[in-house]
C-alpha positions as a Python dict, from the first residue, in 0.01 Angstrom:
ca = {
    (1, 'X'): (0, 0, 0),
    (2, 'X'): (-87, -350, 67),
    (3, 'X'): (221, -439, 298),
    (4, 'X'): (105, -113, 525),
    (5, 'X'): (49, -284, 891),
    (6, 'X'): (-317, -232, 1063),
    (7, 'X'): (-322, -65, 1429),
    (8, 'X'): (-672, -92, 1504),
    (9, 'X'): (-764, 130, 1819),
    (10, 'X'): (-1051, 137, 1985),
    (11, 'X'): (-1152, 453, 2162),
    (12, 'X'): (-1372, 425, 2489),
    (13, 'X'): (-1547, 699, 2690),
    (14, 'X'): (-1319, 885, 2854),
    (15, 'X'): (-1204, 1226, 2890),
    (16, 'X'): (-882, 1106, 2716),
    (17, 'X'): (-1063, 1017, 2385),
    (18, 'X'): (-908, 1332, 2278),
    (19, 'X'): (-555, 1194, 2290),
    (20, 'X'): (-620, 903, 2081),
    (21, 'X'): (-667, 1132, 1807),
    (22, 'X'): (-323, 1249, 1819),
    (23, 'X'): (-220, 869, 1881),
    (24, 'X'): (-419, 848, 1554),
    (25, 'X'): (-224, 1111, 1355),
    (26, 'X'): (111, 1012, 1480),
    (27, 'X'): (53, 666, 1359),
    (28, 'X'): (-84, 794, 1015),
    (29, 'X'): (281, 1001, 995),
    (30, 'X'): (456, 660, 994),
    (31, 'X'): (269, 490, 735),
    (32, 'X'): (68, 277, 924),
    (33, 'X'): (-327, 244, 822),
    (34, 'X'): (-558, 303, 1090),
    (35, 'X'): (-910, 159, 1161),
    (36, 'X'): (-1087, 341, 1446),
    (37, 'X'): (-1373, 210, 1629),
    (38, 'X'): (-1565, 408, 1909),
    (39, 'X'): (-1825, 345, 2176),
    (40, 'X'): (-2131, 553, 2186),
    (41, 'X'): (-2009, 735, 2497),
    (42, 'X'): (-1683, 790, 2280),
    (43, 'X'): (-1891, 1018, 2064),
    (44, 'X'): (-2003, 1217, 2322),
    (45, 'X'): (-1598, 1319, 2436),
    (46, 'X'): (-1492, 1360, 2032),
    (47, 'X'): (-1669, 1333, 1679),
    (48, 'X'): (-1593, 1014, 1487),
    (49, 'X'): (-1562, 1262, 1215),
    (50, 'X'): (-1241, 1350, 1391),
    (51, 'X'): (-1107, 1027, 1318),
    (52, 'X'): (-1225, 1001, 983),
    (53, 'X'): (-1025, 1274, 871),
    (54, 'X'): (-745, 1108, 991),
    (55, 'X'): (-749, 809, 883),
    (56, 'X'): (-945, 874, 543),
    (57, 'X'): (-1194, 525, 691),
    (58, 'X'): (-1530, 566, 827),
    (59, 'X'): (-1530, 550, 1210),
    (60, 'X'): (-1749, 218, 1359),
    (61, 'X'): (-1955, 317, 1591),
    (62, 'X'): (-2305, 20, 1597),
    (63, 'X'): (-2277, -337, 1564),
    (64, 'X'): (-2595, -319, 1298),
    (65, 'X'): (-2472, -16, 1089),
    (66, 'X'): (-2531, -18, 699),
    (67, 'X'): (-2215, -200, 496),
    (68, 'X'): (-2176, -126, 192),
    (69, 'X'): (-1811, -346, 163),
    (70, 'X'): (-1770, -562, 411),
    (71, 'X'): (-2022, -850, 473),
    (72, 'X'): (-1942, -888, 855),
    (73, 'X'): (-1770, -595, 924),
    (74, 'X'): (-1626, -653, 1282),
    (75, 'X'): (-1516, -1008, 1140),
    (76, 'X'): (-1327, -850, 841),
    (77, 'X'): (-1133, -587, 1057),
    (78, 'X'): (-1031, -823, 1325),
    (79, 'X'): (-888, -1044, 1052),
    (80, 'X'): (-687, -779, 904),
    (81, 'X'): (-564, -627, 1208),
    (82, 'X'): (-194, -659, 1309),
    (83, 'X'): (-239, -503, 1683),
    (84, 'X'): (-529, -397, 1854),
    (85, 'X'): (-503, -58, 2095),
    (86, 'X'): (-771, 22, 2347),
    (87, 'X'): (-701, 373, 2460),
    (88, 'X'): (-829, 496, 2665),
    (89, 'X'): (-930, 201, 2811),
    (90, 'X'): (-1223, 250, 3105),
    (91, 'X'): (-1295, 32, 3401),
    (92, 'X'): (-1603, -39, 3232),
    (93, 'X'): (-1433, -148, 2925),
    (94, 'X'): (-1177, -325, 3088),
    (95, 'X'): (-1438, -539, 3258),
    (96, 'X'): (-1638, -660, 2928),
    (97, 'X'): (-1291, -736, 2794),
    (98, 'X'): (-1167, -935, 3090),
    (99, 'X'): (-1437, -1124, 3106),
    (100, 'X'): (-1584, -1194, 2696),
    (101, 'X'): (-1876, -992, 2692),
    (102, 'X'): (-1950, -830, 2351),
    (103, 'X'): (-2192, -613, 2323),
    (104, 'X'): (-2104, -381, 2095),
    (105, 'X'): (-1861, -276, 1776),
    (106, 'X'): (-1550, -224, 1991),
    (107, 'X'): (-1554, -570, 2263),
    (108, 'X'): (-1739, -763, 1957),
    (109, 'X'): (-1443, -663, 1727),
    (110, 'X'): (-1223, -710, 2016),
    (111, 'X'): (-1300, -1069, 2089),
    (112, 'X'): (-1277, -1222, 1710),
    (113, 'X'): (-895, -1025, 1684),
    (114, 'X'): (-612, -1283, 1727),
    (115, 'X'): (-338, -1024, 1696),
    (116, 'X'): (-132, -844, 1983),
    (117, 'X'): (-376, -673, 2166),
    (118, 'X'): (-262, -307, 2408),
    (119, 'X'): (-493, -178, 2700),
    (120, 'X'): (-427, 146, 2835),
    (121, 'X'): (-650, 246, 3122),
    (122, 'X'): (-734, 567, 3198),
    (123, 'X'): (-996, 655, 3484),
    (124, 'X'): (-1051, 807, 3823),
    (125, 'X'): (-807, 680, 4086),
    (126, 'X'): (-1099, 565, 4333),
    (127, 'X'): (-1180, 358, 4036),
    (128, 'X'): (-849, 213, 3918),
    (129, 'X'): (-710, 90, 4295),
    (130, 'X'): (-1059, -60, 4332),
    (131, 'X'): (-1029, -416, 4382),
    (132, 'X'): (-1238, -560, 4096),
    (133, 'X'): (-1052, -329, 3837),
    (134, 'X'): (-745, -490, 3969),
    (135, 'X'): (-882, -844, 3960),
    (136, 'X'): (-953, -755, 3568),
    (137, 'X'): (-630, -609, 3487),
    (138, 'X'): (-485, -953, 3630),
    (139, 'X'): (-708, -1132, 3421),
    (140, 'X'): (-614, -933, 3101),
    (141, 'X'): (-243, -994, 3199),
    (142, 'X'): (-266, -1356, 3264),
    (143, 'X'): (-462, -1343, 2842),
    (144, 'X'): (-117, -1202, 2746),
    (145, 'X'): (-172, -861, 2698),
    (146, 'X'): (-8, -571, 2715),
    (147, 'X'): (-93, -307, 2950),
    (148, 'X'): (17, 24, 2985),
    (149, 'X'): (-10, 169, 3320),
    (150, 'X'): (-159, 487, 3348),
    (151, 'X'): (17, 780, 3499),
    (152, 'X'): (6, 963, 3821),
    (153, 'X'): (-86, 1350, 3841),
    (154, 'X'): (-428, 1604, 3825),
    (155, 'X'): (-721, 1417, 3704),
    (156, 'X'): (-974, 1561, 3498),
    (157, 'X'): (-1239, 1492, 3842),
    (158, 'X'): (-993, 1722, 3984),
    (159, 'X'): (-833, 1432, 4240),
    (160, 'X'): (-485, 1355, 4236),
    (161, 'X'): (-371, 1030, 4160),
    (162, 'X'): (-295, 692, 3939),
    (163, 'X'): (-500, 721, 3685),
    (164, 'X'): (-422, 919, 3405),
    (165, 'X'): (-369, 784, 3072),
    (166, 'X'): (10, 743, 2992),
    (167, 'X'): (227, 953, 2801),
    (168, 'X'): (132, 892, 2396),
    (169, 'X'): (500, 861, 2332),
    (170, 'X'): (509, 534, 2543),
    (171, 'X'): (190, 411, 2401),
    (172, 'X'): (332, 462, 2039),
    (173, 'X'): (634, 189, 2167),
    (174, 'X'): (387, -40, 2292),
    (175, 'X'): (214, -61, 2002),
    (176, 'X'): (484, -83, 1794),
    (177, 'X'): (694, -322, 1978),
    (178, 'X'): (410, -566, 1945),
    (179, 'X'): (442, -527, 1585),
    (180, 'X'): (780, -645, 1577),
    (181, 'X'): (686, -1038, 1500),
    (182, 'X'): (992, -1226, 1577),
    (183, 'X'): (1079, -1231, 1984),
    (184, 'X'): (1410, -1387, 1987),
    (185, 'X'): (1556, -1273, 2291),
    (186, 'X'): (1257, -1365, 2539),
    (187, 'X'): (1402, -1490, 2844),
    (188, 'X'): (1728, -1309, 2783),
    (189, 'X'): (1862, -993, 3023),
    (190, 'X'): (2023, -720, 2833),
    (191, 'X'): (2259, -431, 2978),
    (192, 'X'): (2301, -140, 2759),
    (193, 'X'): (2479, 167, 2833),
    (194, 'X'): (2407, 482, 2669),
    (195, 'X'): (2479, 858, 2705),
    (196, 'X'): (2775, 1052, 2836),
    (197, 'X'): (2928, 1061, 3163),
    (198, 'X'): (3014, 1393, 3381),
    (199, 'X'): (3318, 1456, 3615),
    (200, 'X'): (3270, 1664, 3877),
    (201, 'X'): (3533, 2015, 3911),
    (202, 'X'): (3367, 2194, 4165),
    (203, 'X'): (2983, 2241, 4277),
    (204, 'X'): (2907, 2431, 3964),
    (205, 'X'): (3157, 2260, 3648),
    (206, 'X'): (3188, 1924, 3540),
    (207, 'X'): (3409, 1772, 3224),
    (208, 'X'): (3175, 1555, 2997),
    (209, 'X'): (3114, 1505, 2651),
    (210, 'X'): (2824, 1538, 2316),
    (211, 'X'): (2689, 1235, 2381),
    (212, 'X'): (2288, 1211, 2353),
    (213, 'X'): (2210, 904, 2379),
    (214, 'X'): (2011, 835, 2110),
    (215, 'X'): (2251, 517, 1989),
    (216, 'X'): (2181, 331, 2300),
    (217, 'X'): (1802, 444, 2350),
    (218, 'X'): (1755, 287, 2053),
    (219, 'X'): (1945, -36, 2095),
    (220, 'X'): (1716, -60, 2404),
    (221, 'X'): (1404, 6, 2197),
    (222, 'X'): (1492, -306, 1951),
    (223, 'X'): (1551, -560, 2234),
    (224, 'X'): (1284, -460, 2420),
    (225, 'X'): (1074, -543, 2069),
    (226, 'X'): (1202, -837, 2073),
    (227, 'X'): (1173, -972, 2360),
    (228, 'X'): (1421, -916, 2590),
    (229, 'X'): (1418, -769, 2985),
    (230, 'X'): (1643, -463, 2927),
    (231, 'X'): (1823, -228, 3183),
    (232, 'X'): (1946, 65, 3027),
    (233, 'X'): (2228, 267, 3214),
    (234, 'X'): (2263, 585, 3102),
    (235, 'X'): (2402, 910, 3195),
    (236, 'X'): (2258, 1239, 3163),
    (237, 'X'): (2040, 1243, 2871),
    (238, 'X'): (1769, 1416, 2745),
    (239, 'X'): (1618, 1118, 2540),
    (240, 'X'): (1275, 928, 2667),
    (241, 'X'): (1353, 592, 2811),
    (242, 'X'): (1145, 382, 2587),
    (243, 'X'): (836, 191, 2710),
    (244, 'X'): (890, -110, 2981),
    (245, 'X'): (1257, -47, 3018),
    (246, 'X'): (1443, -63, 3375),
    (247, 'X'): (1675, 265, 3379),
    (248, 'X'): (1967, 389, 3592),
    (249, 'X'): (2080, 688, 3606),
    (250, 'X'): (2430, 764, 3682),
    (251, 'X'): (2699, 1035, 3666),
    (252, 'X'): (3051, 980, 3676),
    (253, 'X'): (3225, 733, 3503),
    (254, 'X'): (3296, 552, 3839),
    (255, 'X'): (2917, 549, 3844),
    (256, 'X'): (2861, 344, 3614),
    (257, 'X'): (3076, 98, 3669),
    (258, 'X'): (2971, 0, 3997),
    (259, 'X'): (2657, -32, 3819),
    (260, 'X'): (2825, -296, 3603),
    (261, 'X'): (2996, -486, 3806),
    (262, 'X'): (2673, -545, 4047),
    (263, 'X'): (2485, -602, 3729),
    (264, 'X'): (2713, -770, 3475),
    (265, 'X'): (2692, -1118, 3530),
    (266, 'X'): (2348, -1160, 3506),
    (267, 'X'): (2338, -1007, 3144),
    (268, 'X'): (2343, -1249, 2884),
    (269, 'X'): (2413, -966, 2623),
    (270, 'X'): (2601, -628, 2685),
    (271, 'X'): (2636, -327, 2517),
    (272, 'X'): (2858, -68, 2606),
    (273, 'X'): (2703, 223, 2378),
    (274, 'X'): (2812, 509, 2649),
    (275, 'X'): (3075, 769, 2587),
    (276, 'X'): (3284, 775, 2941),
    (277, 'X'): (3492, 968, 3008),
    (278, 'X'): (3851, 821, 2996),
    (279, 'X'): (3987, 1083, 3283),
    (280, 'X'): (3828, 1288, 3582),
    (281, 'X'): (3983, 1584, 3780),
    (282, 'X'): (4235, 1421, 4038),
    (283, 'X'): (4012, 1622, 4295),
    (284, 'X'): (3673, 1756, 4370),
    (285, 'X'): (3680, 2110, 4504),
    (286, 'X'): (3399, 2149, 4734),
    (287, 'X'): (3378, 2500, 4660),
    (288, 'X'): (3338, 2687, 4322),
    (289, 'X'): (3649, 2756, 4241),
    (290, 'X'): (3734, 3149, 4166),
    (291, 'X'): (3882, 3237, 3884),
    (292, 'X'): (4221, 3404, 3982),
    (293, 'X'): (4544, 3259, 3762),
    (294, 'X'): (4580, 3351, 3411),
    (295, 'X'): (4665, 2985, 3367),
    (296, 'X'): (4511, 2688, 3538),
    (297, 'X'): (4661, 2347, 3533),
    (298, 'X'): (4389, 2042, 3571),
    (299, 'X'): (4523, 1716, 3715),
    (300, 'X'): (4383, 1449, 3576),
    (301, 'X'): (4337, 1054, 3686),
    (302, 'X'): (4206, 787, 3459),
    (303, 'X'): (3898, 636, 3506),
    (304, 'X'): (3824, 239, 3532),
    (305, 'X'): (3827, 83, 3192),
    (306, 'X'): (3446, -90, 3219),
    (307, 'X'): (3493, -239, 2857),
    (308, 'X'): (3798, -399, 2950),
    (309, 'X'): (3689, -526, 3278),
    (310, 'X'): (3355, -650, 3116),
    (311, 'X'): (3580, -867, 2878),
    (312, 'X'): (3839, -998, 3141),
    (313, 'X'): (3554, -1086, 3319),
    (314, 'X'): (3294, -1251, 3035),
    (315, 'X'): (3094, -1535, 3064),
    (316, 'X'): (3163, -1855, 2830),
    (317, 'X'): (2821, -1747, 2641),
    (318, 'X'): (2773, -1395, 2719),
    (319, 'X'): (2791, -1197, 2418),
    (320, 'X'): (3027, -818, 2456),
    (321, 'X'): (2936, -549, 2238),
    (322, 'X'): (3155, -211, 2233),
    (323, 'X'): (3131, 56, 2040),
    (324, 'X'): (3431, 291, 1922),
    (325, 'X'): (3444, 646, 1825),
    (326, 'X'): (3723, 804, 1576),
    (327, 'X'): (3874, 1118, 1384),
    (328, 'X'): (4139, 855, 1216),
    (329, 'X'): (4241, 531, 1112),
    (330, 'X'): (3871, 407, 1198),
    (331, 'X'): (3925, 21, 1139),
    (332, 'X'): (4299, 41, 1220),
    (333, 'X'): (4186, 182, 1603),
    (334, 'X'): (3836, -32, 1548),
    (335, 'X'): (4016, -347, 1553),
    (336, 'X'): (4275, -270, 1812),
    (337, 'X'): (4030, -229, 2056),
    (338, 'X'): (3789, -521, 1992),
    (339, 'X'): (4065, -737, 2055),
    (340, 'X'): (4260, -568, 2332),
    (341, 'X'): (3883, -571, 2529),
    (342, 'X'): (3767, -899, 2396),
    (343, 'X'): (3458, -747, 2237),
    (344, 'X'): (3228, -1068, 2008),
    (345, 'X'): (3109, -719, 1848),
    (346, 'X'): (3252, -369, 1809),
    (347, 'X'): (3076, -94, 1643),
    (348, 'X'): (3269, 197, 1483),
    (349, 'X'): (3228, 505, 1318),
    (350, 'X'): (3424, 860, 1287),
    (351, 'X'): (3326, 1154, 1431),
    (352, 'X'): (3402, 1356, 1079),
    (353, 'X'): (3151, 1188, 864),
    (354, 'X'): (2867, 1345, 714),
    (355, 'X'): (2600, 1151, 913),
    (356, 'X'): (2796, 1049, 1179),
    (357, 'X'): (2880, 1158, 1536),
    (358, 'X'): (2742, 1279, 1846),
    (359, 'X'): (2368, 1361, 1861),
    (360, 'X'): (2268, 1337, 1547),
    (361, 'X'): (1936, 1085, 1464),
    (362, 'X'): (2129, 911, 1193),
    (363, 'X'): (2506, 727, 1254),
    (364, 'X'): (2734, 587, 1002),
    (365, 'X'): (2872, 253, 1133),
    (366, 'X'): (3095, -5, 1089),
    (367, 'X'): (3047, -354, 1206),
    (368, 'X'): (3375, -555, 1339),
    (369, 'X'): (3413, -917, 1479),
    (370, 'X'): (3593, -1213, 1431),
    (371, 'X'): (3423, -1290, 1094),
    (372, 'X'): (3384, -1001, 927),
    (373, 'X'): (3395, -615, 907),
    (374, 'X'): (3089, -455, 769),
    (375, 'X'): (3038, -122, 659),
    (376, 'X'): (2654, 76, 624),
    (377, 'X'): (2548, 383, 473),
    (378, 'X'): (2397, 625, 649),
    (379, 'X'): (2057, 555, 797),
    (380, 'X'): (1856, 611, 1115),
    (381, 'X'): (2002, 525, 1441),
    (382, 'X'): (1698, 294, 1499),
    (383, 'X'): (1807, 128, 1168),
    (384, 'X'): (2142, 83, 1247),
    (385, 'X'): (2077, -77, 1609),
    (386, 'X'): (1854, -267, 1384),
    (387, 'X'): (2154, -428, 1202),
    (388, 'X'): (2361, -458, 1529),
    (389, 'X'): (2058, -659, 1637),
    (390, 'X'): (2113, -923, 1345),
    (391, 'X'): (2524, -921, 1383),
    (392, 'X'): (2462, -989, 1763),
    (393, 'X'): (2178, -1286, 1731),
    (394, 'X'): (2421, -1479, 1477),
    (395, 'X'): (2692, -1456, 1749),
    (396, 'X'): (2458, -1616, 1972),
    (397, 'X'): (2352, -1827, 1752),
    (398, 'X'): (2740, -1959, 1663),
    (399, 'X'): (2769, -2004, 2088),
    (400, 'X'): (2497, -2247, 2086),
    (401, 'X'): (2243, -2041, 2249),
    (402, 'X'): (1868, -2096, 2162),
    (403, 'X'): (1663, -1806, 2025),
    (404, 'X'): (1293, -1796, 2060),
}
C-alpha cells in the first residue's frame, strides 16, 4: 500500500532491544510499514533476523553493506520516513545524536531524516542523572524532539532507579501522535473530563455508574496529537492515561468540580465527557452499615450541576462541549440540554443502540450545535472523538480564534 506511513526505529544496544521487537509487531498490527535499523551492539542483545520477520525488510546493520535497490541506502530511507523512533535509546547514542556525529547506519540515517524524530532512553540510573546525559537530552529537546522519559523501577544491573525504558504502550502514542501532521491547537489548554464518579455510603459501598472512560481517554489522545496541553480529569477508570497528558484523579462528583472551578478558566476548550452522578447519599456513614431492615430507604441530595456552571460561567471565546446520554427521545433531550447549559457542542447518543453505551470501544453519536445536528454510524471511539475534533475547530474557527 503506497499511502502506508513509515516508522523507522532504530534499535541501540541495550538490554531493552528486546522490547522494540514487540514495538515492532504492534506497529505492523496497525498497518504501518516498518524499517528497522540496528547498531552492531544491537545484534549482540537480539538477531536482526528478529526484525526481519516482522517487518518482511532486511534489517540495516553497516553503513557499506551490499545494495541491491537502493543506491544510497541511508539517504533513501530517511527520505521516506514519516517518524523516526530510537528505542532504546543509550547514553552513548544519545550523545552522537545530540551532538551530529554519524558514524554508522543508525546516527548516519538519523541525521539526513527531516521527519518527527522520538528518543526513548533507556540505561543505568548512575548513567541517566549524570550531568552530560542531561546536558544532551537538553540539547535534543531544544532540536524539537520528542523524548520519552524512561521509567523508574529494577534495572537489569540490578539497581533501582530512573532508567528503565517506558511502558511500549506510551511509546506507541508518541510515535503516533507525531504522525498526526496538522497541530492546530498548539498553544491551546484543554480540560476534558472522563469516567464515572463514586458516592460514598459507608466505608465499604459507594453509588456510581458503567462509565469506562474510554470516550474521554480518547478525546485526550486527539488533542494531545494535535497539539494541545491537555488535563484530563477523570474518575475511577481502568483506561491508560495516554502519553504527555496531566491527569487528576477524583471521586465524588463534588470532586470534580472543585477541580473545575480552580481549573476552568484557563481552558480555552472544555469537554465534559464524564458520567456524574446527578445525586449522592444525603450522608456518609462512617461505619459499614449492617444489614438489619427488610427495607432500606436512601436519602438522596443532588449534586452541583458542573455543565451548567461551566456555561453560566464561559468565556467570550471559550468553546463548551457536553455530552448527553439517553434511553429516549435522544435529540428531543439532546437539544434541551445544550441550550439549557449553553453548550457550542453537545454530543449524544442512547444507551440502547447496538454500538452504543457504556464501555464499549465503539459509540454511536450524534453531533448538536447551533448549526447543525449530525448523526454517525458506528465507528471507533477514537474515530468519533476524531469527528468531535473537526465540529469543535470550526467553532473556533467561527469565534475568530487562530489555529496553528
Amino acid at each position: 500500500m503506497e499511502n502506508k506511513k513509515t516508522i523507522v526505529m532504530g534499535v541501540t544496544g541495550g538490554i531493552a532491544a528486546f522490547k522494540a521487537a514487540q514495538l515492532t509487531s504492534n506497529f505492523i498490527k496497525k498497518g504501518y510499514d516498518v524499517e528497522v535499523i540496528m547498531t552492531k551492539h544491537a545484534t549482540e542483545f537480539i538477531a536482526p533476523l528478529t526484525f526481519e520477520s516482522l517487518t518482511k525488510h532486511n534489517v540495516m546493520v553497516s553503513t557499506f553493506e551490499k545494495v541491491h535497490e537502493r543506491s544510497v541506502k541511508h539517504i533513501s530511507i530517511a527520505q521516506r520516513a514519516d517518524a523516526f523512533v530510537v528505542v532504546p535509546a543509550t547514553a552513548n547514542v544519545i550523545a552522537k545524536i545530540a551532538h551530529g556525529l554519524a558514524d554508522d547506519m543508525l546516527t548516519t540515517t538519523f541525521l539526513a531524516a527531516s521527519c518527527p524524530k522520538i528518543i526513548c532512553p533507556a540505561m543505568n540510573t548512575g548513567m541517566y542523572e549524570n550531568i552530560v546525559t542531561q546536558q544532551n537530552l537538553d540539547l535534543l529537546r531544544s532540536y524539537g524532539y520528542t523524548l520519552v522519559e524512561p521509567e523508574s523501577g529494577f534495572l537489569a544491573c540490578g539497581d533501582m532507579g530512573k532508567g528503565r525504558l517506558a511502558d511500549i504502550s506510551i511509546i506507541e502514542d508518541a510515535v503516533e501522535m507525531t504522525l498526526v501532521k496538522e497541530k492546530p491547537l498548539l498553544g491551546k489548554q484543554v480540560l476534558i473530563s472522563a469516567g464515572p464518579t463514586q458516592e460514598a455510603l459507608d466505608p465499604v459501598r459507594f453509588l456510581t455508574n458503567h462509565s469506562s472512560g474510554k470516550m474521554g481517554v480518547a478525546l485526550a489522545w486527539w488533542a494531545k496529537a494535535m497539539g494541545a496541553d491537555v488535563t484530563l480529569v477523570h474518575g475511577p477508570i481502568h483506561e491508560r492515561i495516554p502519553y504527555d497528558i496531566k491527569s487528576i484523579s477524583i471521586k465524588s462528583a463534588c470532586e470534580m468540580f472543585s477541580v473545575f472551578q480552580e481549573f476552568s478558566q484557563d481552558a480555552d476548550i472544555i469537554i465534559k465527557a464524564a458520567a456524574v452522578g446527578d445525586y449522592r447519599p444525603a450522608q456518609t456513614a462512617n461505619d459499614k452499615i449492617k444489614k438489619n431492615e427488610e427495607q432500606f430507604s436512601l436519602p438522596l441530595m443532588k449534586n452541583p450541576d458542573i455543565l451548567s456552571w461551566l456555561g453560566e460561567h464561559k468565556k467570550t471565546n471559550q468553546v463548551l462541549c457536553g455530552f448527553a446520554m439517553e434511553t429516549q427521545n435522544l435529540l428531543q433531550n439532546a437539544e434541551k440540554k445544550r441550550k439549557e447549559k449553553h453548550c457550542d457542542l453537545l454530543v449524544a447518543n442512547n444507551l440502547l443502540t447496538k454500538g452504543a453505551g457504556f464501555g464499549n470501544d465503539t459509540n454511536v453519536i450524534t453531533i448538536l450545535s447551533n448549526q447543525e445536528i449530525k448523526e454517525y454510524p458506528c465507528m471507533s471511539k477514537l474515530e468519533a472523538s476524531d469527528h468531535i475534533w473537526q465540529h469543535i475547530l470550526a467553532i473556533m474557527e467561527q469565534k475568530g480564534e487562530s489555529l496553528c
